[in-house]
C-alpha positions in Angstrom: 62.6 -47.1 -63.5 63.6 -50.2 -61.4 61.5 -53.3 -62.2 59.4 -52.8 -59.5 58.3 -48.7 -60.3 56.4 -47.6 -63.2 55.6 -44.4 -64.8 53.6 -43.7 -67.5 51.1 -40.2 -68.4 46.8 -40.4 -68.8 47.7 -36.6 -70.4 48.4 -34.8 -67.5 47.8 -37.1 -65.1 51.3 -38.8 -64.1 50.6 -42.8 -63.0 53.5 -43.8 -60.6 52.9 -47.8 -59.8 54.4 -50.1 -57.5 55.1 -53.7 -58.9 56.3 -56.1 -56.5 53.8 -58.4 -55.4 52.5 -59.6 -53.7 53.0 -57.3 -51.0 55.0 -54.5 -52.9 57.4 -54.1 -50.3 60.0 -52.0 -51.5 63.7 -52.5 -51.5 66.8 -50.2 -52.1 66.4 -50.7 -56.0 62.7 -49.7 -56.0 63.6 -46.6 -54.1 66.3 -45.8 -56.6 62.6 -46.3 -59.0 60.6 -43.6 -56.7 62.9 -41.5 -56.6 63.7 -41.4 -60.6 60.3 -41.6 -61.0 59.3 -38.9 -58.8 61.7 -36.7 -59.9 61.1 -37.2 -63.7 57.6 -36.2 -62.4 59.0 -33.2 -60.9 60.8 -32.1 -63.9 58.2 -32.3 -66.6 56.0 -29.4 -66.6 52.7 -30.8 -68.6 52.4 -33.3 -65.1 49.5 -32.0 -63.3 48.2 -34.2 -60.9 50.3 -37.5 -59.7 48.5 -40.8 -59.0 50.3 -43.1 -56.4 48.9 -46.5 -56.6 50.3 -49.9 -57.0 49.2 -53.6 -58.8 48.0 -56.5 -57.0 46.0 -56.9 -53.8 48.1 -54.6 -51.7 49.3 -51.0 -51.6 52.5 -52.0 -49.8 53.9 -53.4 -46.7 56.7 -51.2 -46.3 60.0 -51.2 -46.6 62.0 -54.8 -47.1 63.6 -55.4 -43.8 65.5 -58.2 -44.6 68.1 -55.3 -46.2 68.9 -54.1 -42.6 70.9 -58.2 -41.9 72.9 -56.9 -44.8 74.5 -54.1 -43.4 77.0 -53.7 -40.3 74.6 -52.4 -37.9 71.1 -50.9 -37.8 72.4 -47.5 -38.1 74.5 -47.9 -40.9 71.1 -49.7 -42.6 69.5 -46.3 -41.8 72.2 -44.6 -43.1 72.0 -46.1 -46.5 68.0 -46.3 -46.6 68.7 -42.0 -46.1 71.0 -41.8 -48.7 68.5 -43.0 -51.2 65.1 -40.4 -49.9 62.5 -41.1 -52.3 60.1 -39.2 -49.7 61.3 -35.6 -49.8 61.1 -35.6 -53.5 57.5 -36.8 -52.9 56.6 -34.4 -50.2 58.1 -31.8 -52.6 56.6 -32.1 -55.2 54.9 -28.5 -56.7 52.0 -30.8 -58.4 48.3 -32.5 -56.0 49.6 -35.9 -54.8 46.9 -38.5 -54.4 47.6 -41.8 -53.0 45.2 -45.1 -54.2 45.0 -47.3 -51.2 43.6 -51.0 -51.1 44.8 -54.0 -49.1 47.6 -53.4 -46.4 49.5 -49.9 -46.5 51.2 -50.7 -43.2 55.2 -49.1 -42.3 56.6 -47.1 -45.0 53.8 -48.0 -47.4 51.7 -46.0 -45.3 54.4 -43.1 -44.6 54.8 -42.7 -48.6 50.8 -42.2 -48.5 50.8 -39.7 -45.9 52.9 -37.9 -47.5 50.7 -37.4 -50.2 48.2 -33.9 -50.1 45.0 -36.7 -50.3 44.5 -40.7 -49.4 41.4 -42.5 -51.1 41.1 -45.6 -50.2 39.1 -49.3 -51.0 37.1 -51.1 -48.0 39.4 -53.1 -47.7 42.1 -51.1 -46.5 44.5 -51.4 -43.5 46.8 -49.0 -42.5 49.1 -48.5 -39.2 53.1 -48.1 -38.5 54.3 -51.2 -36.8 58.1 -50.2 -36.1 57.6 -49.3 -32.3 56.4 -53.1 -32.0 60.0 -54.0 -33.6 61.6 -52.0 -31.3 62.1 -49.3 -34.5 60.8 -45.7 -34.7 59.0 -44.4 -38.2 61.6 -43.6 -40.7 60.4 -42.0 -43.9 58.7 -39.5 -42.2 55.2 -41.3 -40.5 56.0 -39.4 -37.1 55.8 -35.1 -39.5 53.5 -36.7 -42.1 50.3 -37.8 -39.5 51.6 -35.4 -37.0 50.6 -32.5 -39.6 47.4 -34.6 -41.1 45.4 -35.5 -37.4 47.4 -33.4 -34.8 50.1 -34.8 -31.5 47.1 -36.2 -29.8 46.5 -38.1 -32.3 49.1 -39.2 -33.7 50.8 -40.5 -30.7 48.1 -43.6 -30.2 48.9 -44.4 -34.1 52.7 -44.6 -33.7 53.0 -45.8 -29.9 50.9 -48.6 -29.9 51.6 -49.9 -33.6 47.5 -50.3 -34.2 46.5 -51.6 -37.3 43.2 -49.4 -38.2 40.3 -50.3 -41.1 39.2 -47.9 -43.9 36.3 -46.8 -41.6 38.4 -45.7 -38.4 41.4 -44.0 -40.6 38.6 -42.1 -42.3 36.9 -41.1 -39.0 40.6 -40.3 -37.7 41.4 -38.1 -40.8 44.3 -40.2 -42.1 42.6 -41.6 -45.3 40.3 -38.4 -47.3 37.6 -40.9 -48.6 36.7 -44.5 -49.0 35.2 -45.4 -51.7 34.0 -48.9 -53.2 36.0 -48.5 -56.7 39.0 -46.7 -55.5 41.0 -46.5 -59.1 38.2 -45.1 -60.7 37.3 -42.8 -58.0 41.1 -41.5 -57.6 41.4 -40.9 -61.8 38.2 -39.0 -61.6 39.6 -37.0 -58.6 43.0 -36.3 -60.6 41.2 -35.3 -63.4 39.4 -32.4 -61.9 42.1 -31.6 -60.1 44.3 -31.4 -63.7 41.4 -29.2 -64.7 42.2 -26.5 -62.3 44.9 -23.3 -63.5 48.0 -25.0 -63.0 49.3 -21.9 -61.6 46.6 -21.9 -59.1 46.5 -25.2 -57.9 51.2 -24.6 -57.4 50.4 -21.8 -55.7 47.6 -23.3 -53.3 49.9 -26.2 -52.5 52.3 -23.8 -51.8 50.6 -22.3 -49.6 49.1 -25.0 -47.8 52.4 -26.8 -46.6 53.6 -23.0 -45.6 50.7 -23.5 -43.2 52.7 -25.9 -41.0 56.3 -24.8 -41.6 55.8 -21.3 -41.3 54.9 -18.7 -38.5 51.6 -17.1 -39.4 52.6 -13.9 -40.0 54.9 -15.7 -42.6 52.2 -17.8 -43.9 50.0 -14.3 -44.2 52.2 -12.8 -46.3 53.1 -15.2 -48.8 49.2 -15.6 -49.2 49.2 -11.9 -49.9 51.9 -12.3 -52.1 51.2 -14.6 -54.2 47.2 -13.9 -54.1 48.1 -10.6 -55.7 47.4 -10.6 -59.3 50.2 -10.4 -61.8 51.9 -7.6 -63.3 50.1 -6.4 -66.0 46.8 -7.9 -65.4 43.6 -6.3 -64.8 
C-alpha cells in the first residue's frame, strides 16, 4: 500500500482506509494504494464484505488537482489519471461494497463512494461533483455511478449545477443508503451481517444486480434463471 491506503481484515471483513489528512485527497501514489489494495481484496477469497472508509474529519475531497500543472496538457493529465483506474477494480469487485461517509466526500471522493453497492453516512456529511464549476466533467465514473443509483432526471441537477447536498437531501435523493449518528459502528455492523450471508449467494446476487443495468432484460432473466437453479447434485 502507498502511505496514504491501508488494508487490514476484522475476519472477513476487508478494512480499506484512506490516510491523508486532512482532507484525504488522493494523488497518483494513493491510487497506485487503491488499486493494490482493491485488488489484493479481489484476490483473496476469505474477503466477504469490504469497508471503504478513511481517518480524520473527512471522507475525501477528491482527486489532487495540483497533479494536472504537472503534465503537458489536461488531456495528457487524464490520460495518466486513466492509466492508473483504481475504480473499475472497485466497481468489480465480486464481494458487497460499503462506503463510510463523514465530513466532505465531494469530486472523486464521492465517485469512489458511488461506486460502492451501499453509502452510510454521518450527519455531517457533504457530498456533490464540483468539476462542471471548473470547467471539468466527472472522471472516475460520477456521470454511470449516480446515473444508475437515482436515474437521468436526477442526476443531471447533481452534475450540472455542481450542488453541494447535506446527509438529509442525499438520503431523500437516494445517493447516500442511510444516515446514521455513529456511522463506523453502524457500517461494521452492516458488513457483518452482510459476511454472514452464503458467500455464494450474496456473488451471485451482486452479480446479478449490476446485470440489471448492463444487460437487456431478457439477458438479465436468464442469468437469474441460471444461476437461481440449484447445483448439480443437490436436492
Amino acid at each position: 500500500m502507498s502511505a496514504g491506503v491501508h488494508l487490514e481484515f476484522d475476519g472477513p471483513v476487508a478494512i480499506v482506509s484512506l490516510d491523508n489528512p486532512p482532507l484525504n485527497i488522493f494523488d497518483l501514489e494513493m491510487r497506485d494504494g487503491l488499486i493494490e489494495a482493491f485488488t489484493a481484496v479481489r484476490d483473496i477469497p476469505d474477503a466477504r464484505v469490504l469497508l471503504l472508509r478513511a481517518e480524520g474529519r473527512h471522507f475525501s475531497a477528491g482527486a489532487d488537482l495540483s497533479e494536472f500543472a504537472s503534465a503537458e496538457s489536461i488531456m495528457e493529465a487524464r490520460r495518466i489519471r486513466w492509466d492508473r483506474d483504481p475504480w473499475g477494480v472497485l466497481w468489480e469487485l465480486p464481494i458487497p461494497t460499503i462506503a463510510v461517509l463523514h465530513g466532505i466526500a465531494v469530486g472523486s471522493g464521492m465517485e469512489m463512494a458511488m461506486l460502492c453497492d451501499l453509502r452510510l453516512a454521518s450527519h455531517d456529511t457533504r457530498l456533490g461533483l464540483p468539476e462542471t464549476k471548473l470547467g471539468m466533467l466527472p472522471s472516475a465514473g460520477g456521470s454511470q455511478s449516480l446515473t444508475r443509483a437515482i436515474g437521468p432526471s436526477a442526476a443531471v441537477p447533481v452534475i450540472a449545477t455542481s450542488v453541494t447536498l447535506d446527509a438529509t437531501e442525499a438520503s431523500l435523493r437516494g445517493i447516500v443508503s442511510r444516515v446514521v449518528d455513529d456511522v463506523e459502528d453502524e457500517a461494521r455492523r452492516l458488513a457483518t451481517t452482510l459476511a454472514d450471508v452464503d458467500p455464494t449467494v450474496m456473488r451471485a446476487a451482486k452479480r446479478l444486480v449490476h446485470a440489471a443495468g448492463d444487460l437487456p432484460l431478457a439477458d438479465g432473466l436468464a442469468l437469474e434463471h441460471l444461476l437461481a437453479r440449484p447445483p448439480l447434485g443437490s436436492q
